[in-house]
TORMAR-274545 format. One line per 8 residues: their letters; for each residue x negated, y negated, z of C-alpha. Coordinates in steps of 0.2 Angstrom, whole numbers, plus 5000, padded with zeros to 4 digits. Each point is the difference from the previous one (the first is absolute). Layout:
BEGIN
a) X:Y:Z  ...
% end
This chain:
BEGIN
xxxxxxxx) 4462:4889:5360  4993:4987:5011  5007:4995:5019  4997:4983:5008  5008:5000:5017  4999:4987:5013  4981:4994:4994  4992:4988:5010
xxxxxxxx) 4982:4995:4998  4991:4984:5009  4981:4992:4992  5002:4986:5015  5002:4988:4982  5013:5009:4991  5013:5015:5006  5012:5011:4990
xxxxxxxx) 5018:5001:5009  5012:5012:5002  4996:5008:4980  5013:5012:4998  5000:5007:4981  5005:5016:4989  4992:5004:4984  5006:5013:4989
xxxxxxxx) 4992:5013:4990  4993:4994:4984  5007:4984:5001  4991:4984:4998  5000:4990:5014  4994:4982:5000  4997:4989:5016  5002:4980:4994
xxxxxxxx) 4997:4986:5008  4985:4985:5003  4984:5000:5002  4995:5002:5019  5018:5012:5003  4990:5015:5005  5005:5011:4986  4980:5006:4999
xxxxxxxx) 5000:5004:5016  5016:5009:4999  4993:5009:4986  4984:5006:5010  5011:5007:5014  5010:5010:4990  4982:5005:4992  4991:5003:5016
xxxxxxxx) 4989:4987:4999  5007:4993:5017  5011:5008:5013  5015:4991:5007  5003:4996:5019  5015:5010:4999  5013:5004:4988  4998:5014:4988
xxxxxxxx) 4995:5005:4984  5009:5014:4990  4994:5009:4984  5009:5013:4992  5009:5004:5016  4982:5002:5009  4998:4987:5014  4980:4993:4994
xxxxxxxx) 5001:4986:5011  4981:5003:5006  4992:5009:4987  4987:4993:4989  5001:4998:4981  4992:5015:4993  5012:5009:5011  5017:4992:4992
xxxxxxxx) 4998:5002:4980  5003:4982:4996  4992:4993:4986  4995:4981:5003  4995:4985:4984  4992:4984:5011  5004:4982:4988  4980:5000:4999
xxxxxxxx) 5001:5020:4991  4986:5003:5014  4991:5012:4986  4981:5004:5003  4990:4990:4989  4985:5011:5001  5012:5016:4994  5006:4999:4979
xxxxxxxx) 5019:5002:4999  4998:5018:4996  4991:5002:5018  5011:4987:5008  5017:5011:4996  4992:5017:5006  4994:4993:5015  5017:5005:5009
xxxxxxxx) 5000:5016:4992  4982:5005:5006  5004:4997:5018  5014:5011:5000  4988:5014:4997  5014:5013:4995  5001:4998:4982  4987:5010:4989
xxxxxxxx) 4988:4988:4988  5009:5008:4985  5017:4996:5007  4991:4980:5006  4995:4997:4984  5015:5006:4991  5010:4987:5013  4989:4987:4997
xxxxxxxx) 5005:5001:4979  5019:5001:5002  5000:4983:5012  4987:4992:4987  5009:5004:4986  5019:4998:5007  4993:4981:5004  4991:4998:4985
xxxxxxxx) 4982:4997:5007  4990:5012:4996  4991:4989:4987  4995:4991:5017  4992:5017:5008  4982:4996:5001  5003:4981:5004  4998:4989:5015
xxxxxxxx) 5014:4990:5010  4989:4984:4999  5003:5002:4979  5017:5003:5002  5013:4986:4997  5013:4998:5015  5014:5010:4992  4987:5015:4994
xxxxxxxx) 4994:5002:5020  5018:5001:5006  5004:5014:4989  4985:5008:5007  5004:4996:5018  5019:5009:4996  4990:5015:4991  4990:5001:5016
xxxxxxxx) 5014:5001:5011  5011:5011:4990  4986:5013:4996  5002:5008:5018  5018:5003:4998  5009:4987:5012  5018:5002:5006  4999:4983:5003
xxxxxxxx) 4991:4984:4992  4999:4986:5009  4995:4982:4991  4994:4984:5006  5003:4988:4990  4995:5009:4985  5003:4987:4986  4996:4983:5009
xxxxxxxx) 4982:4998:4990  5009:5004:4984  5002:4988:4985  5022:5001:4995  4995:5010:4987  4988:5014:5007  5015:4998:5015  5014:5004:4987
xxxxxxxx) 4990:5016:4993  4998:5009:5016  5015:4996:5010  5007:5011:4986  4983:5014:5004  5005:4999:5017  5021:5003:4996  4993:5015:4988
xxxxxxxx) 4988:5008:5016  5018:4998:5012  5008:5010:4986  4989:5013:4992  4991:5004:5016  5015:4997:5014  4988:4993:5014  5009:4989:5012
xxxxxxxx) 4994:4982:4998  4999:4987:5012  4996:4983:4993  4993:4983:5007  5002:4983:4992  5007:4983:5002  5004:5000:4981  5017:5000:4998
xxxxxxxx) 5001:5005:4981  4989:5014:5004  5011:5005:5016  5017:4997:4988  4992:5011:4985  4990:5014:5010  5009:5002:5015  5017:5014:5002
xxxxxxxx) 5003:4991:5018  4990:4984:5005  4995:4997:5021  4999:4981:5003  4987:4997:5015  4995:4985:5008  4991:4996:5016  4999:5017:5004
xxxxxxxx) 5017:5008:5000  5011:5006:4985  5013:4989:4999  5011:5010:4985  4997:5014:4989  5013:5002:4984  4999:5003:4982  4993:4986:4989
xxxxxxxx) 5017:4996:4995  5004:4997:5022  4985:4993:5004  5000:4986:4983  5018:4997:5000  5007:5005:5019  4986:4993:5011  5005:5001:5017
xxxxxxxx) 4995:4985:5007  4993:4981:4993  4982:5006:5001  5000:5011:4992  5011:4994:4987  4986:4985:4999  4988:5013:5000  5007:5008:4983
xxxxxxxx) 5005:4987:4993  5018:4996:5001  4994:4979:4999  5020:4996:5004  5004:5002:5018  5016:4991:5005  5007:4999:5016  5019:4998:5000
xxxxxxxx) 5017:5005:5010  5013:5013:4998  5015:4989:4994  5012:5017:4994  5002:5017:4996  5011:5008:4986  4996:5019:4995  4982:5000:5005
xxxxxxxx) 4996:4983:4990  4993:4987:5012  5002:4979:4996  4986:4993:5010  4998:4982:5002  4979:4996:4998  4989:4985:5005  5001:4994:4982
xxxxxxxx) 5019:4995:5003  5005:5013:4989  5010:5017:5003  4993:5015:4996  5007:5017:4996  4993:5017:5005  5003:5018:5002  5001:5001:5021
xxxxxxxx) 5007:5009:5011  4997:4985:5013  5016:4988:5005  4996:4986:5008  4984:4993:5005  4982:4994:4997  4990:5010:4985  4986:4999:4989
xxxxxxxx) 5003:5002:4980  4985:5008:4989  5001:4998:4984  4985:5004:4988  4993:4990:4987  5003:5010:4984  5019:5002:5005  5002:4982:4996
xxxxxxxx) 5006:4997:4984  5000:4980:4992  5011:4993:4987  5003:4983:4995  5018:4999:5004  5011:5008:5012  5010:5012:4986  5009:5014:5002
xxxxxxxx) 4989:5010:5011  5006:5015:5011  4988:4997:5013  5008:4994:5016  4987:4989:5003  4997:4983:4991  4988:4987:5008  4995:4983:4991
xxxxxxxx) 4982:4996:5000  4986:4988:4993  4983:5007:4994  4985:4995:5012  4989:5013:4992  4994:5011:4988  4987:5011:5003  4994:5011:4987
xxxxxxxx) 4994:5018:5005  4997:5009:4984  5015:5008:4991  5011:4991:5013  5005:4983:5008  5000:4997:5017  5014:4984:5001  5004:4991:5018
xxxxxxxx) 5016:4990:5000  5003:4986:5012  5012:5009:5009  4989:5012:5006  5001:5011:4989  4987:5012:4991  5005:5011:4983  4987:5011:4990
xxxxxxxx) 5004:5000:4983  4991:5008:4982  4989:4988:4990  5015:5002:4985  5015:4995:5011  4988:4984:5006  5000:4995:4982  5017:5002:4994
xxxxxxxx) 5006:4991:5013  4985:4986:4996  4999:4997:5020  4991:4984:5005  4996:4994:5016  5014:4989:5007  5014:5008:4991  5014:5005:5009
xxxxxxxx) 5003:5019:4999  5014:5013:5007  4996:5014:5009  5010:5016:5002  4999:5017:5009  5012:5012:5004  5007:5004:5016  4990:5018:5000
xxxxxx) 4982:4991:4996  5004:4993:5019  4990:5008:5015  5009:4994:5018  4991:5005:5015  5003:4994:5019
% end
């Protein structure tokens, strides 16, 4: 659906490099990475908002590259909703439709209901965005982009002025527009729970270039390199030595003078291991476990983060465990703990 070949666009302060992506029909696409990547201004190219130097820009198989906005039926939703705050909601979402000019009023009108009532505002029709709470004046901003009948809707950061709860409720409103409407989606963020819930394949984009695009499962579990394993929160990064090989199962000796094991192809030399947090699994005694990987540690810290514990070992390393396992196990700080993972829960990358 939408073609980025070979992009390259220079601000003197900031350029994109060498974007080369492929979005597919109906999908929902979401470019992930910090603040200051350039995924807004990658937005806005694909938009029309800016041109590129050179590359390219595809949509449904129509080169665009240089055609404005109005010209490449794209629906777009800024972080700041952007609605006018002299227009009420009801006047706000026809806005679009009145500068199409090609729909009757009878047919406007009948528009501007379905979208009201399919998105449950039309209790808000004669109100303005200035008495609207932050979640209310999204759901315009999506009724107003929507109403002219995008093959694309582009958001920029759509949830990032949300409280968790008002977030929760329309990432599932913007999951039932991808379905019931099948619009292609392209998605901006540096929330990674909003990337890993939303997204059916995830960009990762720093300092201008796109650095891997996967599913969420890839992208959280197979990051391709130590940033971004950093950037999504992987927390143990270990740098070790191919010791052995049998059948595809890896021994690697790491700097925390332990071995390793990992499903590799690599024989022989210098690696990194990933491991994420929540793959970690702590007991109070070395059992009977099946999990190749047992490492002794002493709590440093525990960090509580709601219905889960955040717990730092002195071996460097970092589990993610539930509230209730925390509490059967009665963990203190200072105790000594073991930690196991399974071969399979170990990422290797050159």
């Amino acid at each position: 659906m939408i073609e980025v070949s070979d992009l390259y666009r220079d601000w003197k302060e900031f350029s994109l490099k060498d974007i080369n992506i492929e979005i597919k029909e109906n999908e929902y696409f979401v470019i992930l990475g910090p603040t200051g990547a350039g995924k807004t201004l990658l937005l806005e190219i694909i938009a029309g908002f800016y041109f590129p130097d050179r590359g390219e820009v595809r949509i449904a198989g129509k080169e665009v590259t240089n055609l404005p906005p109005e010209k490449r039926r794209i629906g777009f939703i800024y972080q700041d909703y952007s609605l006018f705050p002299h227009f009420t909601v009801e006047e706000n979402i026809e806005f679009g439709l009145k500068l199409r000019k090609s729909a009757s009023p009878d047919t406007t009108r009948k528009r501007l209901k379905e979208i009201m009532d399919w998105l449950g505002i039309a209790h808000l029709a004669h109100r303005y965005p200035a008495t609207l709470s932050g979640g209310e004046q999204q759901k315009v901003a999506i009724a107003r982009a929507i109403a002219i009948e995008p093959s694309i809707l582009l958001l920029d950061e759509p949830l990032s002025a949300l409280d968790l709860r008002t977030k929760d409720y329309l990432r599932e409103e913007l999951k039932k527009i991808k379905r019931e409407l099948g619009i292609t989606m392209v998605h901006v963020t540096h929330d990674q729970t909003e990337a890993m819930v939303l997204a059916d394949r995830i960009a990762v984009m720093m300092r201008g270039r796109i650095m891997q695009v996967g599913t969420p499962y890839e992208i959280f579990n197979k990051p391709q390199d130590e940033e971004i394993a950093d950037f999504v929160g992987v927390e143990n990064i270990l740098s070790g030595v191919v010791r052995n090989n049998e059948n595809g199962v890896a021994e690697i000796e790491v700097d925390l003078g332990c071995n390793i094991f990992a499903i590799s192809d690599y024989r022989a030399g210098a690696v990194k291991l990933f491991v994420r947090p929540e793959d970690i699994i702590l007991s109070e005694s070395r059992g009977e476990s099946s999990a190749k990987n047992v490492m002794k540690g002493r709590i440093e810290a525990l960090d509580d983060m709601g219905s889960l514990t955040r717990v730092k070992m002195d071996n460097s390393l970092v589990a993610l465990i539930t509230k209730q396992s925390r509490e059967s196990l009665g963990l203190q700080k200072g105790e000594e703990v073991y930690a196991t993972f399974k071969a399979t829960s170990v990422h290797v990358v050159r």
